[in-house]
C-alpha positions as CSV (number, residue, x, y, z in Angstrom):
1,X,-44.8,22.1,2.3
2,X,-45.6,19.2,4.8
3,X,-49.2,19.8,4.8
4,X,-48.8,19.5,1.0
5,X,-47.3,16.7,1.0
6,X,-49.2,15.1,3.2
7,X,-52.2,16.0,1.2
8,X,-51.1,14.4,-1.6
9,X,-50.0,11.3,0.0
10,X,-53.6,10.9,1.3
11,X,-55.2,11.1,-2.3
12,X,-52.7,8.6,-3.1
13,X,-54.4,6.0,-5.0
14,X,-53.3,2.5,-5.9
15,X,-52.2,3.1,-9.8
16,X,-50.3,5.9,-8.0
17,X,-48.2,4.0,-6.3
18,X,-47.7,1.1,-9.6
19,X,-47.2,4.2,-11.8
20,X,-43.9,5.3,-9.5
21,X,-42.5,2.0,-8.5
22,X,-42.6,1.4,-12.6
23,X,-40.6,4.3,-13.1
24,X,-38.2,3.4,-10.4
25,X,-37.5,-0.2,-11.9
26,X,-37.0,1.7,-15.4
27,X,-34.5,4.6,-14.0
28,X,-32.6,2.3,-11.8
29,X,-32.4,-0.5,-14.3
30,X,-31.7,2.2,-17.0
31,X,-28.7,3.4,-14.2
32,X,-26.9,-0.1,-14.0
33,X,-26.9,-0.4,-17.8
34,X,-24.9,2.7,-18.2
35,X,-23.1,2.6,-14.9
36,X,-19.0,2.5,-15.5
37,X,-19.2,3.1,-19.4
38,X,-18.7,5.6,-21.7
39,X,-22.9,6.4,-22.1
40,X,-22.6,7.7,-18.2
41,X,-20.6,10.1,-19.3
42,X,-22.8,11.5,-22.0
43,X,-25.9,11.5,-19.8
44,X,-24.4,13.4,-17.2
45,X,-23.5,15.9,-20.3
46,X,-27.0,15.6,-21.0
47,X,-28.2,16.6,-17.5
48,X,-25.6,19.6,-16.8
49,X,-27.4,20.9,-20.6
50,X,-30.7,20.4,-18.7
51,X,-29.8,22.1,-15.8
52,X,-28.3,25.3,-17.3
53,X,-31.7,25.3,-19.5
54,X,-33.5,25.6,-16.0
55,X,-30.8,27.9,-14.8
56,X,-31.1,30.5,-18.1
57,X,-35.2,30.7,-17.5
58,X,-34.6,31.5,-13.9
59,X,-31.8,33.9,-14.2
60,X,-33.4,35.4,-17.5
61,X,-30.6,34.9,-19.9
62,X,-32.6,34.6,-22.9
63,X,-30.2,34.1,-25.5
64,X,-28.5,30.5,-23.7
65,X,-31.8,29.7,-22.6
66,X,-33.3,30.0,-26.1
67,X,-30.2,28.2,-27.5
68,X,-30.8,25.2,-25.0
69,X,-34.5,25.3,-25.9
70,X,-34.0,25.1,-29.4
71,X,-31.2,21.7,-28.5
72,X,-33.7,20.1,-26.1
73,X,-36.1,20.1,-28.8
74,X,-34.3,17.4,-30.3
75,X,-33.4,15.6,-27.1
76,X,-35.4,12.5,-27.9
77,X,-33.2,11.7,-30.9
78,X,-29.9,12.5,-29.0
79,X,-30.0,10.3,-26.7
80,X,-31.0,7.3,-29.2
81,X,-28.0,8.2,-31.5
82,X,-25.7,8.8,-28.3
83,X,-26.7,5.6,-26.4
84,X,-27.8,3.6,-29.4
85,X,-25.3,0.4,-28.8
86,X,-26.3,0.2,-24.5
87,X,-29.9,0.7,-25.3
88,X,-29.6,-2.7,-27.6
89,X,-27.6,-4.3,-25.5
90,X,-30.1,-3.8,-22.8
91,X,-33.2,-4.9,-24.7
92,X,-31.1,-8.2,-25.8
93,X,-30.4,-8.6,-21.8
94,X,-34.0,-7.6,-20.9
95,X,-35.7,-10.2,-23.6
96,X,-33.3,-12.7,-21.9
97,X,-34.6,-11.9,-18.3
98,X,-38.3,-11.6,-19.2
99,X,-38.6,-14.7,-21.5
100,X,-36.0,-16.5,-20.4
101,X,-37.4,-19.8,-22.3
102,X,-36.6,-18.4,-25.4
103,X,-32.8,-17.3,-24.0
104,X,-30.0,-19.2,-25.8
105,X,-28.5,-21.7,-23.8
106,X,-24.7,-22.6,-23.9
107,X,-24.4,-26.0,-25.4
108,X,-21.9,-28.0,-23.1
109,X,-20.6,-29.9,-25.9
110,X,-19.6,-27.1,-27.9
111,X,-18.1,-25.1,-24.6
112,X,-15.9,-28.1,-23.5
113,X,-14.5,-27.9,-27.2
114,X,-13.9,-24.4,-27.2
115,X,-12.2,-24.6,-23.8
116,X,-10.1,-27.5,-24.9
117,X,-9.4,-25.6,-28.4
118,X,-8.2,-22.5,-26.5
119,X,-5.7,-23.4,-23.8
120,X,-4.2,-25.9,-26.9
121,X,-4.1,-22.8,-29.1
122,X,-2.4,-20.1,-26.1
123,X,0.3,-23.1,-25.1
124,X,1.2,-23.3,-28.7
125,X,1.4,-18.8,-29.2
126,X,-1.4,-19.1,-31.7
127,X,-3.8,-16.8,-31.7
128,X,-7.6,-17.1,-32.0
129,X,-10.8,-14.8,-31.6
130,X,-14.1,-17.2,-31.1
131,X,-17.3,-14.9,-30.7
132,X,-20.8,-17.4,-29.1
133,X,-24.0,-16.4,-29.7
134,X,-26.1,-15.1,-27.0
135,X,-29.8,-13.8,-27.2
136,X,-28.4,-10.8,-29.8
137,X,-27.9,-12.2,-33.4
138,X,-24.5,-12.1,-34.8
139,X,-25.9,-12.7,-38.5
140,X,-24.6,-9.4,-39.8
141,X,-21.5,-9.9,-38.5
142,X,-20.9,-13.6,-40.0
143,X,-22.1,-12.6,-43.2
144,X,-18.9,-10.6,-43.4
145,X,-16.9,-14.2,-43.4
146,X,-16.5,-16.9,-45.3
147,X,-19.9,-19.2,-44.4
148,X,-19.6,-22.4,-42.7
149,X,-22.0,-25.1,-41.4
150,X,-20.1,-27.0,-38.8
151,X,-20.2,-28.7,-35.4
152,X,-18.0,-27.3,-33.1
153,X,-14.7,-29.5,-32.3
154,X,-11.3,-28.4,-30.6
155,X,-9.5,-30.2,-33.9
156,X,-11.9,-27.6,-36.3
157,X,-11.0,-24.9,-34.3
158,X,-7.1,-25.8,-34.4
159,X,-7.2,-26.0,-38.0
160,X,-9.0,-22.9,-38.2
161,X,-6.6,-20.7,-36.6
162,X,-3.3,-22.5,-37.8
163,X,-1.1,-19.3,-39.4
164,X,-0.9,-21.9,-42.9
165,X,-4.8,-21.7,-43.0
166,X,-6.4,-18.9,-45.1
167,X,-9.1,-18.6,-42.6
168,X,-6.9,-18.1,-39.3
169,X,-7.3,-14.5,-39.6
170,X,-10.6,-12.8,-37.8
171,X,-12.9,-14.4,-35.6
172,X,-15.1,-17.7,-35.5
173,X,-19.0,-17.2,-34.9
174,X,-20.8,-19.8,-32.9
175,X,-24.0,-20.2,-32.7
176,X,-26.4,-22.9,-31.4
177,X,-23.3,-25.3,-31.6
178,X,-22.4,-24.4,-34.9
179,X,-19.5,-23.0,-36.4
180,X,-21.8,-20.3,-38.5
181,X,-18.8,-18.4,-40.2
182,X,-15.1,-18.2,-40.1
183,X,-12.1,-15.2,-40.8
184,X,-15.3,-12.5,-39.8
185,X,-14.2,-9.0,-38.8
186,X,-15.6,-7.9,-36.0
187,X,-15.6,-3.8,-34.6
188,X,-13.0,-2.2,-32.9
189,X,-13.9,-0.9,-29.6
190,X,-13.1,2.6,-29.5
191,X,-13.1,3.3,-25.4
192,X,-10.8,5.5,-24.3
193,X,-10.9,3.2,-21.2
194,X,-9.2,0.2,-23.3
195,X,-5.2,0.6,-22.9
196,X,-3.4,1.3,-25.9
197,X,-1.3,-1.5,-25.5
198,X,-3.8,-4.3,-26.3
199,X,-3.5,-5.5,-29.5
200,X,-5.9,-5.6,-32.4
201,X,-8.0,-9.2,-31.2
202,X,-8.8,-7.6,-27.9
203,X,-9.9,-4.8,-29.0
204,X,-12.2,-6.7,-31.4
205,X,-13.4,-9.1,-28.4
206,X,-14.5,-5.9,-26.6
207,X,-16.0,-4.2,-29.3
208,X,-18.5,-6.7,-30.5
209,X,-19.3,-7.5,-26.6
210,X,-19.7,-3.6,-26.5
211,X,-22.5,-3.9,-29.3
212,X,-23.9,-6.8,-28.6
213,X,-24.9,-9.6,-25.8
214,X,-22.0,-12.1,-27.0
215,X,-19.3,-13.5,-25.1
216,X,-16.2,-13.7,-27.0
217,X,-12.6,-16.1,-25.7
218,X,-9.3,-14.5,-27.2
219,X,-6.1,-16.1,-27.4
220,X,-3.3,-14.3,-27.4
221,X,-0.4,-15.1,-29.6
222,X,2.2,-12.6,-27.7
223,X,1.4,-13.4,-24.2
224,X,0.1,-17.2,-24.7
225,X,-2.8,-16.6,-22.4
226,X,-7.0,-16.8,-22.8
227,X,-8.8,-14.3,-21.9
228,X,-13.1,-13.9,-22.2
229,X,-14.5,-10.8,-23.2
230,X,-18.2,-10.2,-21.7
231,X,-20.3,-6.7,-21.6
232,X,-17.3,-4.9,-23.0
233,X,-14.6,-6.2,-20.2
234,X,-11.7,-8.4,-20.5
235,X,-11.1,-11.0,-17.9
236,X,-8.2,-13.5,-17.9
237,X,-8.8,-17.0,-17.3
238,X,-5.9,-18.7,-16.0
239,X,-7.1,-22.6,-17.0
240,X,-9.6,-24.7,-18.4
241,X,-11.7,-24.7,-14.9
242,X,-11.4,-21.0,-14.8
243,X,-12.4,-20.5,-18.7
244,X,-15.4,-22.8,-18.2
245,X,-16.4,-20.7,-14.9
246,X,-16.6,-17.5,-17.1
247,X,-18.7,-19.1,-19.7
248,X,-21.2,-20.6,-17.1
249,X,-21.4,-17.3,-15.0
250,X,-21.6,-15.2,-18.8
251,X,-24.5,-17.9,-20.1
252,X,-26.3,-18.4,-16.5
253,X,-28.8,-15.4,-16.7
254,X,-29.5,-16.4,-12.5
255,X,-25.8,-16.2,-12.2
256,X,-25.5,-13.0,-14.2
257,X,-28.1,-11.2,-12.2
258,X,-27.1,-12.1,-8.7
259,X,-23.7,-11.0,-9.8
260,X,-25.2,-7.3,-10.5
């Protein structure tokens, strides 16, 4: 085995060596994305079913390993239906590391209004879902709301999400600075690992973030506090400093990827 190995490692040749550390980057960048969510989970499923294929050939059980043969055929398209929403997710984040130039950039203006907007909102028990545009379009998701073509402001935002206005109910889309589309639903996150206790906004905020690149401030109405959804977790910001830390970290892509 050693004088194998060695053998091999002296016909090593340069696009060798490129063609594995390639592969590591992929797997072990492929291993952070699904790392603590639900598509770990499946993969390990994935790998015991790849396993017992082995297994069946060695041991000779013909009928399971025929079974898994026949599964593994479609494999391929498995494991893009099964980890179809991380697989996006990590393209967005990828296009956003690679070409970071074309990466969407928080506009100050519009977070400092949104900050402002949200604490007013929690002191007052009104609540508010406002999803910003990252890398990730949230077209398809706006079209679902009533259109808009606004400039963000914390007095827009108020009005919004009064209970007398007919559009205080869903979310507001941001996007370059804009107010892109108001009262849009967005998709329920259907973890397992979300507590039943959170109520429906929340479980919007981390559904969209679970989907897509976005970061996303609730307010609760109950509880009177803000909280910013990013990547599918919920994290409370206690004030305005706090709120605008989370956005910086969630729109610094530096700050994101020394925080992995």
């Amino acid at each position: 085995m050693t004088e194998i190995l060695g053998l091999y490692i002296v016909n090593l040749r340069p696009s060798d060596v490129l063609d594995i550390l390639i592969l590591w980057f992929v797997l072990y960048q492929a291993l952070i994305l699904v790392r603590g969510t639900r598509a770990l989970q499946s993969l390990l499923g994935l790998g015991a079913a790849l396993l017992l294929y082995v297994l069946a050939g060695q041991l000779e059980l013909y009928a399971v390993h025929w079974m898994l043969e026949k599964f593994l055929e479609f494999f391929p398209l498995a494991v893009l239906i099964l980890f179809q929403a991380d697989i996006r997710r990590g393209l967005a984040g990828a296009g956003g590391r690679l070409f970071p130039a074309f990466a969407q950039a928080a506009d100050q203006g519009a977070m400092e209004e949104i900050i402002r907007a949200s604490f007013l909102l929690a002191s007052r028990r009104i609540g508010a879902l406002i999803a910003v545009e990252r890398e990730a379009a949230l077209q398809d998701y706006a079209d679902s709301g009533n259109r808009m073509s606004a400039r963000v402001s914390s007095e827009l935002l108020l009005a919004i999400f009064h209970p007398t206005s007919p559009l205080h109910d869903g979310a507001v889309v941001v996007q370059h600075g804009q107010i892109l589309a108001a009262k849009v639903f967005l998709p329920l996150s259907l973890s397992k690992e979300v507590s039943r206790f959170v109520g429906t906004r929340h479980r919007a905020a981390i559904g969209l973030t679970e989907e897509t690149d976005a970061v996303v401030v609730v307010v609760s109405e109950e509880r009177g506090t803000v909280g910013v959804a990013v990547a599918g977790e919920m994290r409370t910001a206690n004030d305005p400093n706090e709120l605008r830390q989370r956005l910086l970290e969630a729109f610094d892509s530096r700050a994101a990827a020394e925080k992995e």
